[in-house]
C-alpha positions in Angstrom: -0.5 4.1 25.0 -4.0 3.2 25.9 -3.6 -0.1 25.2 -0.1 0.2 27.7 -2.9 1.9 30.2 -5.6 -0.7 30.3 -2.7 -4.1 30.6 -1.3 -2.2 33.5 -4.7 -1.9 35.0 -5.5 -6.0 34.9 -4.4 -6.6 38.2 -6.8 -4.5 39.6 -9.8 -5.9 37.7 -10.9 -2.5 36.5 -14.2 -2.7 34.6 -13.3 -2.9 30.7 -9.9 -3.6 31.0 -10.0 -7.0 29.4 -11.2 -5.5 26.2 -8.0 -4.4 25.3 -7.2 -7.5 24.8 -9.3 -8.3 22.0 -7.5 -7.8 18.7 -10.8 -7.4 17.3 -12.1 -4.8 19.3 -8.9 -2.7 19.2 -9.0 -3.0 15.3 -12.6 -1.8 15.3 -11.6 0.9 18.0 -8.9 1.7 15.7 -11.0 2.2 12.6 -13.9 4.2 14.5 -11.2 6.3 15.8 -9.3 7.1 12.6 -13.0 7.4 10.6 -13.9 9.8 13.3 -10.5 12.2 12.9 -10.6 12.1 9.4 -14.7 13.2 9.8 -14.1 16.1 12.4 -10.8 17.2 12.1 -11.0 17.2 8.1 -13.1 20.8 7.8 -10.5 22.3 10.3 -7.3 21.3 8.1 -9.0 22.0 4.6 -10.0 25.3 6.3 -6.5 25.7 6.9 -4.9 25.0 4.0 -7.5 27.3 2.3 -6.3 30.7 4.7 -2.9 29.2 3.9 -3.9 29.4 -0.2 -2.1 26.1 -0.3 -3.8 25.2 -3.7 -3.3 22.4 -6.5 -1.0 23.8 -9.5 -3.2 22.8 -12.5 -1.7 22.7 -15.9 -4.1 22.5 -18.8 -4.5 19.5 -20.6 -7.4 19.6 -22.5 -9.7 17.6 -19.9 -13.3 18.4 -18.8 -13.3 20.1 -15.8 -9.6 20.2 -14.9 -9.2 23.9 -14.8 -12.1 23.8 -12.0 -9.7 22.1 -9.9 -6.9 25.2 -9.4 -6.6 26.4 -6.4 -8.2 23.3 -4.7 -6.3 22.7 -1.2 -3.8 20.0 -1.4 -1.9 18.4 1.1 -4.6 16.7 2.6 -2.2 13.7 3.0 -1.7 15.4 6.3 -5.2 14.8 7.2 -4.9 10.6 6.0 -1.6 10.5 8.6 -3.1 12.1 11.3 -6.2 9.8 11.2 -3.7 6.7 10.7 -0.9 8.0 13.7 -3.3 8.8 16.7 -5.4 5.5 17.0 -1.6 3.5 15.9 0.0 4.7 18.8 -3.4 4.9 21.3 -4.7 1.3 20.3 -2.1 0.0 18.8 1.3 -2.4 20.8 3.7 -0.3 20.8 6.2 -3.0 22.0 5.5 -4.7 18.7 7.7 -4.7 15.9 5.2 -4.8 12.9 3.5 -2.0 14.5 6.5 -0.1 15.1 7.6 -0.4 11.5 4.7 0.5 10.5 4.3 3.7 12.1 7.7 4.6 11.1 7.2 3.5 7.5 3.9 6.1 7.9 6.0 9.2 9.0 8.6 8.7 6.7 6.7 8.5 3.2 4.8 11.4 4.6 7.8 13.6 4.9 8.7 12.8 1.6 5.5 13.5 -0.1 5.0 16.8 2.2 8.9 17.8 1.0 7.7 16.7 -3.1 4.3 19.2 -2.4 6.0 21.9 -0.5 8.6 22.7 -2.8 5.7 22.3 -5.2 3.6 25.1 -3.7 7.0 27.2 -3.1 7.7 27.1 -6.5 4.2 27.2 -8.6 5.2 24.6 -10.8 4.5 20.7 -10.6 8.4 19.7 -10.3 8.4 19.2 -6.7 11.1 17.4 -5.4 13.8 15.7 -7.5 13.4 12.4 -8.7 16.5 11.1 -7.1 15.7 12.2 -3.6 12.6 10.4 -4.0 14.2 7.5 -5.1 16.4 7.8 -2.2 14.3 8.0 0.3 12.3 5.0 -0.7 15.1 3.2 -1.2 16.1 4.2 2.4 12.8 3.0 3.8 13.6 -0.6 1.9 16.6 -0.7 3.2 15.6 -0.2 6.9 12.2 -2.7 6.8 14.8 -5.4 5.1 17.8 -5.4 7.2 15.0 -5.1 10.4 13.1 -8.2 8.9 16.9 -9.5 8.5 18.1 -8.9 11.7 15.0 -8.7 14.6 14.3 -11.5 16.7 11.3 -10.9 16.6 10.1 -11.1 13.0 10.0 -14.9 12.8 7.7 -17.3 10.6 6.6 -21.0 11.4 6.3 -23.1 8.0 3.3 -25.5 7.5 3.7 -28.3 6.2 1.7 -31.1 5.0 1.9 -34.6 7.1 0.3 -37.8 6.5 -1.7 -39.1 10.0 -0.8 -42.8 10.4 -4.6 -43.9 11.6 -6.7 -41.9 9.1 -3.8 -42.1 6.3 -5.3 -38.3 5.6 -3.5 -35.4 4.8 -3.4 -32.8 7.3 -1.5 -29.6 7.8 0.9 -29.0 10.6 2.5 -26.3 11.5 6.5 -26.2 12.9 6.5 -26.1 16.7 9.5 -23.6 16.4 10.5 -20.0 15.1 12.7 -19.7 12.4 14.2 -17.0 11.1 14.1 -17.1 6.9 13.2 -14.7 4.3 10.2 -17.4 3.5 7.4 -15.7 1.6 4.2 -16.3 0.0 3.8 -17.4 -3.2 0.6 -18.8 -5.1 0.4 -21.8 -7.3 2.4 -24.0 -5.5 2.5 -26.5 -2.5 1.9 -24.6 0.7 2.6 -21.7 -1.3 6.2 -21.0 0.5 8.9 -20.0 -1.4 12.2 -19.2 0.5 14.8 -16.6 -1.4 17.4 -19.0 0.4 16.9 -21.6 -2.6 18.0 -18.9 -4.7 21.5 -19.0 -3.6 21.6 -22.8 -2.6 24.0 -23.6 -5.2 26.6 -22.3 -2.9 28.9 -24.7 -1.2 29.1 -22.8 2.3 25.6 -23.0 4.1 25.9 -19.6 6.3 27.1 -17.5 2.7 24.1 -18.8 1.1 21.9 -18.1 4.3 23.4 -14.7 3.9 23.0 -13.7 0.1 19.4 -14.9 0.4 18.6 -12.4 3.0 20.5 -9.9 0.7 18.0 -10.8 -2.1 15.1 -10.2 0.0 16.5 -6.8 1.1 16.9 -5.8 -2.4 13.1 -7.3 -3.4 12.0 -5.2 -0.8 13.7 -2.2 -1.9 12.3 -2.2 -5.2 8.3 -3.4 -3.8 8.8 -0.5 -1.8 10.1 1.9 -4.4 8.1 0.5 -7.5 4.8 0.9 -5.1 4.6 4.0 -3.4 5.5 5.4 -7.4 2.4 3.2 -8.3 0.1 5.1 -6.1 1.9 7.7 -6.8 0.6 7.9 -10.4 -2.9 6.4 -9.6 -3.6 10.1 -7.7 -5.1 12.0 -10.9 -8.7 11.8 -10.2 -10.9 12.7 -7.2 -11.1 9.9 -4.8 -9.2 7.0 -7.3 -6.1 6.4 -5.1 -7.9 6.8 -1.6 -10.7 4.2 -3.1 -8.2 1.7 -4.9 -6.0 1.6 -1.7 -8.7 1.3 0.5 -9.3 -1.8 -1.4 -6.2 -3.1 -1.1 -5.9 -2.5 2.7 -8.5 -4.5 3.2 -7.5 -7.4 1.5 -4.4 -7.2 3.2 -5.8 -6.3 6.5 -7.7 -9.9 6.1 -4.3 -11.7 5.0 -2.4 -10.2 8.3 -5.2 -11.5 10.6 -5.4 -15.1 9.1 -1.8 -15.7 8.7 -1.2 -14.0 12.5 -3.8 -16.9 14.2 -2.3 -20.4 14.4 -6.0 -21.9 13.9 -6.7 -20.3 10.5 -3.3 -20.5 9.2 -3.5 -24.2 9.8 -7.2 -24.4 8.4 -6.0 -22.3 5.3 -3.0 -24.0 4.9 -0.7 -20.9 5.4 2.1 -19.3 6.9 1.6 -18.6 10.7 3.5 -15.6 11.3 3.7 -14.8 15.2 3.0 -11.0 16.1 1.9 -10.0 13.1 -2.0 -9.6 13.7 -1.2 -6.4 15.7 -1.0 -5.6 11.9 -5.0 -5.8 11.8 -5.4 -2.9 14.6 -3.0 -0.6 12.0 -4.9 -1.8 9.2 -8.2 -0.7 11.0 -6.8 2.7 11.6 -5.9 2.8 8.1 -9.3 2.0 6.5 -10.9 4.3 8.4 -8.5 7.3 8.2 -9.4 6.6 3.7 -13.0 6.4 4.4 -13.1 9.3 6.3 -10.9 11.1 3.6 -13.1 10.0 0.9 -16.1 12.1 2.6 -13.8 15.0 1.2 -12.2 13.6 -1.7 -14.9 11.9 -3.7 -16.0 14.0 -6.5 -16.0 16.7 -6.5 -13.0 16.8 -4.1 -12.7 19.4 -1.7 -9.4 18.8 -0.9 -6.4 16.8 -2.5 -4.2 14.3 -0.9 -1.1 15.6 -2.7 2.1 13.4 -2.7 2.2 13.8 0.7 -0.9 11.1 0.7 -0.1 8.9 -2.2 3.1 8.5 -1.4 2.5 7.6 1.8 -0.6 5.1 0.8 2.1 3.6 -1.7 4.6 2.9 1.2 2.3 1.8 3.9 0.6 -0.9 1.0 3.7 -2.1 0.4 6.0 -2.5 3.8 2.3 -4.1 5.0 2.5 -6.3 2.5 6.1 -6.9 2.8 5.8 -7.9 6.5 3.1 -10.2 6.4 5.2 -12.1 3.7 3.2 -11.4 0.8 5.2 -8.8 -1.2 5.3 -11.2 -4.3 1.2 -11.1 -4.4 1.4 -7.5 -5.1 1.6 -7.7 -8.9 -1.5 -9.2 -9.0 -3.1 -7.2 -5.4 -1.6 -3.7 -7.0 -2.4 -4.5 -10.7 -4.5 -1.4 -11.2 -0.7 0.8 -9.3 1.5 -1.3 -11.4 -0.6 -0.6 -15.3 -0.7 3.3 -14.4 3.7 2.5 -13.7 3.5 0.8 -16.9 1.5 3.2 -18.9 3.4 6.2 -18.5 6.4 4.2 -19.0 5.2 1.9 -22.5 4.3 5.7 -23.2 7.7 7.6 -22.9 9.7 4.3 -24.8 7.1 4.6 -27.8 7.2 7.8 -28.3 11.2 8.5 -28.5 11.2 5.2 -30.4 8.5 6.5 -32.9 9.9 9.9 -33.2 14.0 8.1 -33.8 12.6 5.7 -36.5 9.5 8.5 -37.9 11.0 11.6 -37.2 8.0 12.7 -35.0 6.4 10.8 -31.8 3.5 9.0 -31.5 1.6 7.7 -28.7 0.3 4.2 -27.7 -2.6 6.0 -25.3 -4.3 9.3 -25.9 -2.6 10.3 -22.6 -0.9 9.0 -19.2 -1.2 7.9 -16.7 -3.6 5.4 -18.1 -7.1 7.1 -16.1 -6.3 9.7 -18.4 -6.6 7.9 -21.4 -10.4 7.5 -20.0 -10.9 11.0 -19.3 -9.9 12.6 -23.1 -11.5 12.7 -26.0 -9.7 11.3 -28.9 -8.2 13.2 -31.1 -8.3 12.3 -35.2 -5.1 14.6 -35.9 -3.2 12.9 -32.9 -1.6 9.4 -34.2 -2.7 7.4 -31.2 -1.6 3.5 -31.4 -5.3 2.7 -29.3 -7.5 5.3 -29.4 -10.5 4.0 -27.7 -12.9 5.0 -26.4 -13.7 7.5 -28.9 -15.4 10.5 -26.9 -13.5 10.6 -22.8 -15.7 9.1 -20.1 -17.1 11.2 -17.0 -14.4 11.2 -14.2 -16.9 9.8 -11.5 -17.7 6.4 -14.0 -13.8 6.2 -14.5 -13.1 6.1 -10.7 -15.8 3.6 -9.9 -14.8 1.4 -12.6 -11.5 1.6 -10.9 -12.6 0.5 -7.4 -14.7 -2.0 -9.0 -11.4 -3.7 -10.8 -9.4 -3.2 -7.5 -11.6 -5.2 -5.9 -12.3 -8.4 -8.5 -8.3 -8.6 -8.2 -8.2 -8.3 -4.5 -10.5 -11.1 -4.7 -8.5 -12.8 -7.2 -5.1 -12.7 -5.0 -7.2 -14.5 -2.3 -8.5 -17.7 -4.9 -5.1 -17.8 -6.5 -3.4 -19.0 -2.9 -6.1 -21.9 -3.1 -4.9 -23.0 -6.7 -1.9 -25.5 -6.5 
């Protein structure tokens, strides 16, 4: 809207009005702004959902200073969308078509999460909404970022490639003078790191079938980035300030990859995909780290307010359509190692333990408990048969969370060196 406001005013050389077009300053705009909402307006909604007695259903599992936690206000996902929405649509191109799906992508997690935690709080238990319905609306959200990447105009990519020059008989990298419209993505060890789902169906004879089926393939990779994600962070929400943190992380790493790969200059010095339009991305990003810094003022431990599924769903969703849009979905399993081994634990978990209690007649564990931060947390028990048992005695939650953000960050750093190995 502002930035709408301050374009129109141009042509009458109002003092300022250039600034708006600085993607720089709007992202730093964008990140005061959102730090600043999260800051002010936090007090007033945890206030709120105090009078409300909107408070965190704690079951007992045997962990130091998890009963503390009942009655906690949850929800504060409300507080992360607020602080991400405002400075989007104020700052942020609304014409644009990253941005757009973006804020779309933000509201509709959000509603899911906020249905998962009211019916939650309704209830008193920590069922929430039905897995399916969860399922389904992430699977909806896939399916309407893929066929819009599939069928836009707008979201188009120009390839680099890498040309000889006939004086200097040096390699240089050039990018294509046109927009074309591929499911082209990133991908690391390899030459100019491109990889086109196209190739996957290029054993078929007709060229505008195969064309076709490989945008069908990327609608369904996005579905299940989207879906295997936003369940990620879903998971990772068990101590104070570990999802908001590790996404935070993330974000930024991604928030760097969406302004490289949306200026023609550093795509060609980095030798990567120039993706037109998609640096509005960095102005959303800014709104985004600052709306998770300002939430960790309240959420660090010892959190006075929880983001609920209303929040990690959402940061799961937003990580992953971002990610998803600046072509780099298939850098996530490395980016979102830390979201993908809390998936994983719970899941090594469940097959071991009905496989242990088929073949033994009683069910053992591979971890003292999931998701895996868990496992960190609890004291091991000698007359629980636990496949890996250490550490012996459970580490303090606050330790556990920092080692986290520490790990999120060596592999965010990690994503970035493995796109200069080929």
């Amino acid at each position: 809207m502002l930035y709408a406001l301050f374009q129109s005013l141009k042509g009458f050389d109002f003092p300022g009005s250039n600034l708006m077009g600085y993607l720089t300053f709007r992202t730093g705009v964008s990140f005061t702004l959102a730090m600043l909402i999260a800051l002010f307006a936090g007090k007033y909604i945890i206030r709120r959902l105090q009078m409300m007695q909107v408070g965190e259903v704690v079951r007992n599992l045997g962990l130091e200073g998890q009963m503390k936690k009942t009655g906690t206000p949850t929800m504060g996902g409300i507080l992360i969308i607020i602080s991400i929405i405002v400075p989007a649509l104020l700052i942020g191109n609304l014409s644009n078509i990253y941005m757009i799906l973006m804020i779309i992508a933000t509201l509709w997690m959000g509603a899911i999460g906020f249905l998962d935690d009211y019916r939650k709080l309704k209830y008193h238990n920590k069922d929430g909404l039905k897995g399916k319905y969860k399922i389904t609306g992430q699977v909806g959200l896939g399916l309407l970022v893929g066929i819009t990447m599939w069928l836009s105009p707008d979201i188009v990519v120009r390839k680099n490639i890498e040309v000889e020059n006939v004086y200097s008989h040096q390699i240089e990298i050039v990018h294509l003078t046109e927009n074309v419209k591929t499911p082209a993505t990133t991908i690391p060890f390899v030459k100019n790191n491109n990889f086109n789902y196209e190739w996957l169906t290029s054993w078929i004879d007709n060229p505008h079938i195969a064309e076709t089926l490989g945008w069908i393939v990327f609608v369904f990779v996005v579905i299940f980035v989207v879906t295997a994600v936003s369940n990620g962070a879903n998971l990772t929400d068990g101590l104070d300030g570990l999802c908001a943190g590790t996404s935070a992380t993330i974000g930024l790493a991604l928030a760097v990859m969406a302004y490289l790969g949306g200026n023609v200059i550093y795509a060609t010095y980095l030798n990567i995909m120039y993706i037109p339009g998609s640096e509005e991305l960095a102005v959303y990003a800014g709104a985004f780290l600052g709306a998770l810094i300002g939430f960790l003022w309240y959420n660090a431990f010892p959190a006075q307010v929880f983001m609920g599924d209303t929040g990690s769903l959402t940061l799961g969703g937003i990580l992953a359509v971002f990610a998803i849009l600046i072509r780099k979905e298939l850098l996530i399993p490395l980016l979102c190692l830390v979201f993908f081994i809390e998936d994983l634990s719970v899941i090594m978990q469940v097959l071991y333990f009905k496989f242990t209690k088929k073949k033994y007649g009683e069910g053992r564990r591979i971890f003292k408990m999931t998701p895996l931060h868990h496992h960190f947390q609890k004291d091991a028990d000698p007359a629980m048969k636990v496949l890996w048992p250490y550490p012996a005695r459970g580490i303090a939650e606050p330790k556990i969370v920092t080692r986290f953000w520490i790990v999120s960050l060596l592999l965010a750093t990690l994503t970035f060196v493995t796109l200069k190995i080929r």
